[in-house]
C-alpha positions as semicolon CSV with decimal commas, in nm:
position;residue;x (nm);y (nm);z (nm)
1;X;0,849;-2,045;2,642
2;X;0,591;-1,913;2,376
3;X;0,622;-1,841;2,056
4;X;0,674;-1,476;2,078
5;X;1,008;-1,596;2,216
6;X;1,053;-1,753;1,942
7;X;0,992;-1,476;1,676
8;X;1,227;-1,281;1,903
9;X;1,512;-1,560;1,929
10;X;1,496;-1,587;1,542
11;X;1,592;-1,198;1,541
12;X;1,759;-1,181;1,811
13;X;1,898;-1,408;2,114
14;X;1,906;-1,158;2,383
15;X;1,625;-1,051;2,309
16;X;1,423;-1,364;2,355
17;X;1,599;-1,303;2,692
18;X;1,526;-0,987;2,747
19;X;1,145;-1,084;2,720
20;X;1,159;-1,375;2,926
21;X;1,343;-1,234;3,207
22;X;1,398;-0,866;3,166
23;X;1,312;-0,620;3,419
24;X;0,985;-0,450;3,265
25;X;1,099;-0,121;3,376
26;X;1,396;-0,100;3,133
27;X;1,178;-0,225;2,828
28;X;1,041;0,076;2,628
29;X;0,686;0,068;2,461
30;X;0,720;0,032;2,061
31;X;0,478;0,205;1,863
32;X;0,569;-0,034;1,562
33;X;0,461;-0,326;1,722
34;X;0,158;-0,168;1,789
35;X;0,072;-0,054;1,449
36;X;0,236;-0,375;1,309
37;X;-0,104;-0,530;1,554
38;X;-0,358;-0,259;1,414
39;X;-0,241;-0,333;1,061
40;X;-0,250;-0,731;1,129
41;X;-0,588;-0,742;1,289
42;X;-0,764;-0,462;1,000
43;X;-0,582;-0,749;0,766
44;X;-0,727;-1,014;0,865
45;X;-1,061;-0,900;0,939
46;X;-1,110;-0,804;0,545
47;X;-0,981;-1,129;0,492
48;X;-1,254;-1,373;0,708
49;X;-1,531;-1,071;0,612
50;X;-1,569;-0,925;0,966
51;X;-1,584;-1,274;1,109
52;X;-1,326;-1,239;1,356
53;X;-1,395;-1,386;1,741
54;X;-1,185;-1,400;2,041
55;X;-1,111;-1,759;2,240
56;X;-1,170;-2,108;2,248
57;X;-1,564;-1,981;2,240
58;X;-1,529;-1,887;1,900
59;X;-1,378;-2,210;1,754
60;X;-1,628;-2,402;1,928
61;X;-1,906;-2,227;1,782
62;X;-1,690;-2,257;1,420
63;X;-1,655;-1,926;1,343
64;X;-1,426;-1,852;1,022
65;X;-1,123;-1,653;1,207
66;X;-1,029;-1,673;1,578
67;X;-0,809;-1,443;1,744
68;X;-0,674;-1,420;2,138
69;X;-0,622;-1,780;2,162
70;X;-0,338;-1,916;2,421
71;X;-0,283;-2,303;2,401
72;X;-0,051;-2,491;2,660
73;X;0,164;-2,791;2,631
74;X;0,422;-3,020;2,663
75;X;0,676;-3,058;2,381
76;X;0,959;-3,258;2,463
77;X;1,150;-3,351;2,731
78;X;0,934;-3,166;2,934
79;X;0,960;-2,879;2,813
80;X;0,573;-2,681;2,891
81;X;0,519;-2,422;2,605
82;X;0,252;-2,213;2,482
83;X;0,146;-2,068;2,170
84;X;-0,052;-1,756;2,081
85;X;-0,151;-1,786;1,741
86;X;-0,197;-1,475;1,558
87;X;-0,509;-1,608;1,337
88;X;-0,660;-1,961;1,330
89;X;-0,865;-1,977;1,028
90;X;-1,166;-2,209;0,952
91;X;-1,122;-2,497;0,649
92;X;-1,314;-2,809;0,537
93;X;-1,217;-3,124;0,772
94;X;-1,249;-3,263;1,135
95;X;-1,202;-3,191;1,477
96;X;-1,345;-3,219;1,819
97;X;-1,604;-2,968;1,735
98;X;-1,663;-3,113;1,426
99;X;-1,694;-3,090;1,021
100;X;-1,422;-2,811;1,046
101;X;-1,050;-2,768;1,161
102;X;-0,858;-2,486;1,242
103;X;-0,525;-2,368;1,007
104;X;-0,287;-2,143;1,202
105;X;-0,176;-1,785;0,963
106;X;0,050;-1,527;1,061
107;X;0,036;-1,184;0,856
108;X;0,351;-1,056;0,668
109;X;0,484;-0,716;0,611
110;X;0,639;-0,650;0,296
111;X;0,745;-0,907;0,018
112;X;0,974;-1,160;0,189
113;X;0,820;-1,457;0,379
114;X;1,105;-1,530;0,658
115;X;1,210;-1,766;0,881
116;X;1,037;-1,608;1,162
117;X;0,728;-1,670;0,969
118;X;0,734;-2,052;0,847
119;X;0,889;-2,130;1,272
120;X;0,604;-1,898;1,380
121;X;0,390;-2,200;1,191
122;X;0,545;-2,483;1,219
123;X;0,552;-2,413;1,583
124;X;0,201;-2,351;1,644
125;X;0,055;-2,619;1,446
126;X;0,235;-2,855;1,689
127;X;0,054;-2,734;1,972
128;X;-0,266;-2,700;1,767
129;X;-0,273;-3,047;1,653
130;X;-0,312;-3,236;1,976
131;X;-0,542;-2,925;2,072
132;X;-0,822;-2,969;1,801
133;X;-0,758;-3,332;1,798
134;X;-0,642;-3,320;1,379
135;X;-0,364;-3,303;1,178
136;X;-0,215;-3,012;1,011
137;X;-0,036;-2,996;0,713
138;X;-0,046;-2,632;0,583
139;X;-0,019;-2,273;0,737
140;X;-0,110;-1,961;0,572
141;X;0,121;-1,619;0,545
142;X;-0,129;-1,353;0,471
143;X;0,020;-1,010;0,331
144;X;-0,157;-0,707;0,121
145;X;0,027;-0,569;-0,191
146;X;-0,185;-0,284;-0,364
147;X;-0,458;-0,325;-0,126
148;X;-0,559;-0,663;-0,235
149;X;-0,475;-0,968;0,035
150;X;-0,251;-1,222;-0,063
151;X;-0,240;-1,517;0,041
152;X;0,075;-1,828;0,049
153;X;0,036;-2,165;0,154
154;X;0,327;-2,325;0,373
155;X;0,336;-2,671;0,390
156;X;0,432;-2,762;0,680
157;X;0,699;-3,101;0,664
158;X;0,879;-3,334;0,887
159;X;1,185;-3,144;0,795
160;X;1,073;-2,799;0,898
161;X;0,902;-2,922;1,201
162;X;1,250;-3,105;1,269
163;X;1,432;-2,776;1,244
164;X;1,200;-2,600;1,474
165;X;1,230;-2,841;1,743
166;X;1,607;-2,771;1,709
167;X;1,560;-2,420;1,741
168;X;1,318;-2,433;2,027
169;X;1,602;-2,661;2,194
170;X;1,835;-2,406;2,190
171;X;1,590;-2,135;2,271
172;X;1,509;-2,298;2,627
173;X;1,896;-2,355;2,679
174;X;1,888;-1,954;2,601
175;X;1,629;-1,879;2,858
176;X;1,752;-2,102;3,100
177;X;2,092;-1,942;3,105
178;X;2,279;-1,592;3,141
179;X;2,203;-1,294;2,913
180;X;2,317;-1,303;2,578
181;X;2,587;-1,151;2,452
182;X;2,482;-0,809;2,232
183;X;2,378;-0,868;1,857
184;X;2,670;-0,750;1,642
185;X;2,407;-0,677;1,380
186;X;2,282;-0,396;1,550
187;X;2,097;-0,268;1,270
188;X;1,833;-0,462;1,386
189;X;1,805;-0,314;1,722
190;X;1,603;0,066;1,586
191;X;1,279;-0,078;1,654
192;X;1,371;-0,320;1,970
193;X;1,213;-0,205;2,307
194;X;1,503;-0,278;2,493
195;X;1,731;-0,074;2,252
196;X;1,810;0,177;2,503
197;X;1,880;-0,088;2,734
198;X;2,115;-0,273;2,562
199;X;2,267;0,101;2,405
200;X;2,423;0,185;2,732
201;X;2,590;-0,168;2,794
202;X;2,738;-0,116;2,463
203;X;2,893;0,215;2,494
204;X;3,045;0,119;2,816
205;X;3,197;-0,167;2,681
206;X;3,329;-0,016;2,365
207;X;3,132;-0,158;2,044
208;X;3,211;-0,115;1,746
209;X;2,901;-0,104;1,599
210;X;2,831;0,202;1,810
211;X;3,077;0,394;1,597
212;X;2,842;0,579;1,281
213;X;2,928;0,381;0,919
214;X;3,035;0,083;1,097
215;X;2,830;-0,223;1,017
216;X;2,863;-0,611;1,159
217;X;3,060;-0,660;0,830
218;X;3,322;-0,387;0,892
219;X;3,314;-0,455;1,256
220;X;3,428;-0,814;1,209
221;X;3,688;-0,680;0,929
222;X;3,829;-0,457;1,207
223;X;3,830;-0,721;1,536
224;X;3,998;-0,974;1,210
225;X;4,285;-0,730;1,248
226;X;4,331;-0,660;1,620
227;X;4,049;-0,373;1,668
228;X;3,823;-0,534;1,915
229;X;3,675;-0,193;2,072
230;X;3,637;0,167;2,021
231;X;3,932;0,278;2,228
232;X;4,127;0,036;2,063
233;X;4,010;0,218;1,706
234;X;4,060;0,573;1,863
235;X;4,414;0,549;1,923
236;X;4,486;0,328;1,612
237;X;4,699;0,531;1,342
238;X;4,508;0,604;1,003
239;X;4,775;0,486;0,785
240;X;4,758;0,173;0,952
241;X;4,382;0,140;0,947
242;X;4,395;0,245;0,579
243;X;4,607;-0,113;0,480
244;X;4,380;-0,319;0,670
245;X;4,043;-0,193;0,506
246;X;4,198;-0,244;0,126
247;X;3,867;-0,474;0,109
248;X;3,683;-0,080;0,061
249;X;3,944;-0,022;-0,214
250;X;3,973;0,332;-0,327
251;X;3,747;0,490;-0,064
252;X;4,015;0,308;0,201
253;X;4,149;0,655;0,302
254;X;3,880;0,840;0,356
255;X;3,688;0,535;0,567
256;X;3,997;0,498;0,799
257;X;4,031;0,857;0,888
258;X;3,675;0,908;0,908
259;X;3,613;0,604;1,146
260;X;3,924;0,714;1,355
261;X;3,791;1,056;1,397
262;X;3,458;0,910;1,463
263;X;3,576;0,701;1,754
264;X;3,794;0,960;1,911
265;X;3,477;1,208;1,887
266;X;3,236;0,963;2,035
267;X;3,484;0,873;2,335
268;X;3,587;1,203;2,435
269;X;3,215;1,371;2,374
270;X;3,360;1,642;2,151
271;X;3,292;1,716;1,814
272;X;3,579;1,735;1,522
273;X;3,575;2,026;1,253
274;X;3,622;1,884;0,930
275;X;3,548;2,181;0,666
276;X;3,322;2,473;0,648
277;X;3,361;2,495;0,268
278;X;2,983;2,294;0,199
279;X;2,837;2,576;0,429
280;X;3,059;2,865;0,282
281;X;2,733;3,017;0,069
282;X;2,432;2,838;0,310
283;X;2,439;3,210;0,489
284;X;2,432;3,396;0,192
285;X;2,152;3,187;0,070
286;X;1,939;3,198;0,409
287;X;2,016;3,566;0,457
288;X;1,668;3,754;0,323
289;X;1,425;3,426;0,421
290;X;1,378;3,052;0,419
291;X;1,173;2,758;0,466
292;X;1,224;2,463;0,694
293;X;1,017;2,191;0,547
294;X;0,923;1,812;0,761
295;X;0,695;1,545;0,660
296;X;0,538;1,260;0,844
297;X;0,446;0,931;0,627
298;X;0,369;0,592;0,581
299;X;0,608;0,417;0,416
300;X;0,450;0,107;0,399
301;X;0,145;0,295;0,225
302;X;0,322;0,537;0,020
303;X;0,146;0,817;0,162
304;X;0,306;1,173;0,355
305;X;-0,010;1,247;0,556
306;X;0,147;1,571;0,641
307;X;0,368;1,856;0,507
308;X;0,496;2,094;0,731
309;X;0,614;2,444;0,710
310;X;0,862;2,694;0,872
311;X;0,858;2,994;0,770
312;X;1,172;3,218;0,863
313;X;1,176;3,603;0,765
314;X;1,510;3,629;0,948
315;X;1,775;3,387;1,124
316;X;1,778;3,396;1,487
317;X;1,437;3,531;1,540
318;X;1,261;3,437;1,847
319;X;1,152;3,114;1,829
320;X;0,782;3,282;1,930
321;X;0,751;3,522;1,590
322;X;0,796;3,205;1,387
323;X;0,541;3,097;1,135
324;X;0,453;2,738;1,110
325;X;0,142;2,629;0,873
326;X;0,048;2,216;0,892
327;X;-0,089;2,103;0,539
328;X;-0,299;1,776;0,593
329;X;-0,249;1,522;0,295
330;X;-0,605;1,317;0,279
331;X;-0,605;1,062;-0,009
332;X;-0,989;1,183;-0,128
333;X;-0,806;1,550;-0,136
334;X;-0,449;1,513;-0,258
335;X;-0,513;1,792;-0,532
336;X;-0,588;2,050;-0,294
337;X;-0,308;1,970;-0,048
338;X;-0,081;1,978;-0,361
339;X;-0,200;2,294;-0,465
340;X;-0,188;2,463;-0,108
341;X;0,195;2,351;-0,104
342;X;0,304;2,467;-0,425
343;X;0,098;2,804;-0,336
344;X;0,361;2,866;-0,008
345;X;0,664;2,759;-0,224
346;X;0,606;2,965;-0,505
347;X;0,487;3,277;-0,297
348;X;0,851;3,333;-0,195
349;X;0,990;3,175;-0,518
350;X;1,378;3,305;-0,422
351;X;1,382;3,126;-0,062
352;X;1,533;2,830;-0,006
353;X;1,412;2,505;0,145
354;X;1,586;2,356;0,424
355;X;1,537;1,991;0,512
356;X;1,680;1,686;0,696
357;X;1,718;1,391;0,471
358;X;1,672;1,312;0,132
359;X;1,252;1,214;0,159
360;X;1,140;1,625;0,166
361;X;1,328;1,654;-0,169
362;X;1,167;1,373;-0,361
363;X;0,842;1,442;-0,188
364;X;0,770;1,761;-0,303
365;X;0,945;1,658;-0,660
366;X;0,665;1,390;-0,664
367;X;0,411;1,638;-0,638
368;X;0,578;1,859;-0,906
369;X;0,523;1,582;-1,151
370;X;0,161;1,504;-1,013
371;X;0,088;1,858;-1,152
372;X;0,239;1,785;-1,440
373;X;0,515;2,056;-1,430
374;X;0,774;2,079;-1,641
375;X;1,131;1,942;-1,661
376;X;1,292;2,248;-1,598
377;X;1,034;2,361;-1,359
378;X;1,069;2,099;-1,138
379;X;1,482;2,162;-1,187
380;X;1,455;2,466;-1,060
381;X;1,240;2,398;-0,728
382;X;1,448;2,110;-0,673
383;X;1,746;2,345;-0,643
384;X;1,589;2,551;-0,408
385;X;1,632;2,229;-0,146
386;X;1,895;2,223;0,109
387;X;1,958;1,883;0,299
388;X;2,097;1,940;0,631
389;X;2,185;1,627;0,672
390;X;2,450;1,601;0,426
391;X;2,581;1,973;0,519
392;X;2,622;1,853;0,867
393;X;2,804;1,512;0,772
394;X;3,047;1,663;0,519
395;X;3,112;1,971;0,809
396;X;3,150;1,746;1,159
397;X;3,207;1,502;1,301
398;X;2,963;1,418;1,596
399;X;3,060;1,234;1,911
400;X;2,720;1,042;1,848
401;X;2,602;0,728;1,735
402;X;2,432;0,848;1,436
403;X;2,321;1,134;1,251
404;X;1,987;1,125;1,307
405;X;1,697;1,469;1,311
406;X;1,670;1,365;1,692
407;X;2,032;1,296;1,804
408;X;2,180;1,527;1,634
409;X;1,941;1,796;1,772
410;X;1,913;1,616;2,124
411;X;2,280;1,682;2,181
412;X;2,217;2,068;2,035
413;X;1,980;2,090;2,351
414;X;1,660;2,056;2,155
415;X;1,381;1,868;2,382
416;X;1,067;1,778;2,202
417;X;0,744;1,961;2,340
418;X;0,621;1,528;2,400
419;X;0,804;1,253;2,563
420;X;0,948;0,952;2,341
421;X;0,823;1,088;2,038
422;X;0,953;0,956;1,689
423;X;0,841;0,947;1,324
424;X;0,658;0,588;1,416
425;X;0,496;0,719;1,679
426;X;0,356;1,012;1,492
427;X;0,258;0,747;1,249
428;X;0,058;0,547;1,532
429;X;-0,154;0,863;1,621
430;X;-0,240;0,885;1,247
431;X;-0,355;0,543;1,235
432;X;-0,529;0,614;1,550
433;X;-0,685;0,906;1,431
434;X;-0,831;0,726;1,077
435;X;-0,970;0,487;1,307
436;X;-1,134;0,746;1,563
437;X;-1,113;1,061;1,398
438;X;-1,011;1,203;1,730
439;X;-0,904;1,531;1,683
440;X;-0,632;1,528;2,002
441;X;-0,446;1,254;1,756
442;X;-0,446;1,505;1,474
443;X;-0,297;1,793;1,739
444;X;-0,026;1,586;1,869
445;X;0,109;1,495;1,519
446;X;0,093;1,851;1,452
447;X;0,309;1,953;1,757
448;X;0,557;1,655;1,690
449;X;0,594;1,844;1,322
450;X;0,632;2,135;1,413
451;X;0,908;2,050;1,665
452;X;1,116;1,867;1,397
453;X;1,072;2,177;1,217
454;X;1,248;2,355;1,512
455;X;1,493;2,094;1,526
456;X;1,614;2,145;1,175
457;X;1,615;2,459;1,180
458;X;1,849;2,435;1,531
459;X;2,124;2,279;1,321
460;X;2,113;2,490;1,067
461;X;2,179;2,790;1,343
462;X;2,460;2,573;1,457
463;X;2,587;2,527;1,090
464;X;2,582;2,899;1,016
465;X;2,719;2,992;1,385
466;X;3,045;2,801;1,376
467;X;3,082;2,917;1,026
468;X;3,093;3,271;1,109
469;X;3,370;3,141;1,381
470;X;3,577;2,961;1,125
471;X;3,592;3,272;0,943
């Protein structure tokens, strides 16, 4: 076992599993760990000043951050493992090679220091100490906040060593044994390579967690009462499902219908009408021209490196005469983008905007007060915005797992122009393309954009055509 096994058994147990002993083919490449690697290395480089090496080379000749090191083991009881530290970091002291010892430090996304983080430590430095012949006492979480690097100091005790022999106990029974059961928390499984894997074991066995709204919380609520599976909830009467989640108090109702509905539409594969009245005036306000409007970002930076636009003269044109313009967003040009955005909103200042979740609206709102409009000016572009998202929610109900841009649109018959795209992956290309200014990065960001654009604007066909059938 190594200690990525162990990051993944603190998240997840099948997991750790899954990476031990899955079958390769079934695991699906993650652009977040990859960029969660780019950011982590570009970290710590700015940190030891460019002096980052590779090996056991590099701590011999004492260089101030080492990288790619593997170090093998015996713990206990046997039991061989192997660390791969994600930074060892040079301090005053004395090892084998000398006046110097190396301190293991992982890098941290976001504000919270976790458990995965202080095991990740605790774990190496037990390896590392018989390694570099030394003790250690500390580790070092390393994390940027406003582009300056922070740094905390974990000292590293009996009693969290203790725990993390207890942990990596259980984690060999894990690998030793049988898969895992599925995490009931499955909010954790969006980023997990072997989501898709462990998706279609869930749907044939019924989980809850499966069904949209329903969280491990509600989930265990439910199997409290009897509801163990999502055949179980499909056939269960409202009323009865209404006493049993009083915990939700007055929103009871409206939950237990909802999640019955939900679970009979997911089961059967057909979708359930619920009203048209949100959409009743969406046609009269698409009817002489509109906007679809995606952006790709960076969350963790704060920045939308790009704003794109659909522009649609007429609904139902061919998808060929459609006019799509990609505004880049650099941060030593955000004026200009700004102003190039506000140009194409304002030159048709009676269209609406049509969008897929709430970030669009507050995007473009953030601009508005960048440029300093005014109260009532931003007002009235804001009311120009249409989510589609909410439209589609408060209209059907899907027989899908969420309501996601790309499964809501998948199961329309929309196929994106790329294979496994997603928002992180468009993300990775624009890291990619900072670091290489490779224009064929730039192109396929633009082509995933414009396809979400087309996506949207596929539901909102959908929307308006089953409206006109209502009527």
């Amino acid at each position: 076992m190594n200690s990525l096994h162990l990051k993944s058994f603190t998240r997840c147990k099948r997991k750790a599993w899954l990476d031990f002993k899955g079958k390769k083919s079934f695991e699906v490449w993650s652009p977040h760990k990859a960029i969660d690697k780019i950011n982590q290395f570009q970290i710590f480089s700015e940190f030891c000043n460019g002096e980052i090496y590779s090996g056991l080379k590099a701590c011999e000749n004492g260089y101030q951050g080492v990288i790619g090191l593997k170090i093998k083991g015996n713990l206990f009881q046997n039991i061989n493992a192997e660390i791969l530290p994600q930074l060892l970091l040079k301090t005053t002291g004395k090892s084998k090679w000398g006046q110097y010892k190396y301190l293991p430090a992982v890098y941290k996304l976001g504000h919270k220091t976790t458990k995965e983080h202080l095991f990740d430590l605790a774990f190496s430095s037990m390896l590392l100490e018989p390694f570099q012949e030394t003790k250690i006492d500390k580790g070092l979480v390393i994390s940027t906040f406003y582009k300056k690097v922070k740094v905390e100091e974990i000292y590293l005790n009996k009693k969290l060593r203790k725990k993390v022999l207890n942990v990596l106990l259980n984690l060999n029974e894990c690998l030793e044994g049988s898969i895992p059961e599925i995490t009931q928390d499955r909010k954790k499984c969006t980023i997990c390579s072997w989501q898709k894997f462990c998706d279609k074991e869930a749907k044939e066995n019924g989980y809850l967690t499966d069904i949209d709204g329903i969280g491990y919380k509600t989930a265990s609520l439910l199997k409290e009462n009897g509801i163990t599976n999502t055949q179980t909830l499909a056939s269960y009467s409202e009323k009865q499902l209404e006493e049993k989640l009083s915990k939700f108090k007055d929103q009871r109702y409206e939950k237990a219908s909802i999640f019955v509905k939900q679970a009979q539409a997911y089961i059967s594969g057909k979708p359930y009408f619920i009203s048209n009245k949100n959409t009743e005036d969406l046609l009269e306000k698409i009817c002489s021209g509109f906007y679809i409007f995606d952006i790709e970002s960076n969350p963790d930076d704060k920045h939308d490196f790009l704003y794109g636009f659909l522009k649609i003269n007429k609904l139902f044109t061919k998808k060929e005469d459609l006019i799509y313009k990609p505004f880049l967003n650099l941060k030593n040009n955000k004026g200009e983008s700004y102003r190039k955005i506000v140009e194409i909103l304002f030159s048709q200042k009676e269209w609406p905007v049509l969008h897929y979740g709430e970030t669009e609206k507050i995007a473009i709102i953030n601009i508005a007060k960048n440029l300093n409009f005014s109260i009532e000016e931003i007002d009235s572009l804001a009311s120009r915005f249409i989510d589609l998202h909410t439209l589609i929610r408060k209209s059907w109900i899907l027989p899908l797992k969420n309501y996601s841009l790309k499964t809501v649109s998948n199961w329309l018959g929309f196929e994106w122009t790329q294979k496994n795209v997603s928002g992180s992956k468009a993300l990775y290309w624009w890291i990619q393309y900072q670091i290489t200014e490779n224009e064929i990065f730039l192109k396929k960001i633009i082509l995933y954009n414009k396809d979400d654009c087309m996506a949207t604007l596929q539901i909102a066909e959908y929307l308006i055509k089953n409206q006109l059938k209502k009527n």
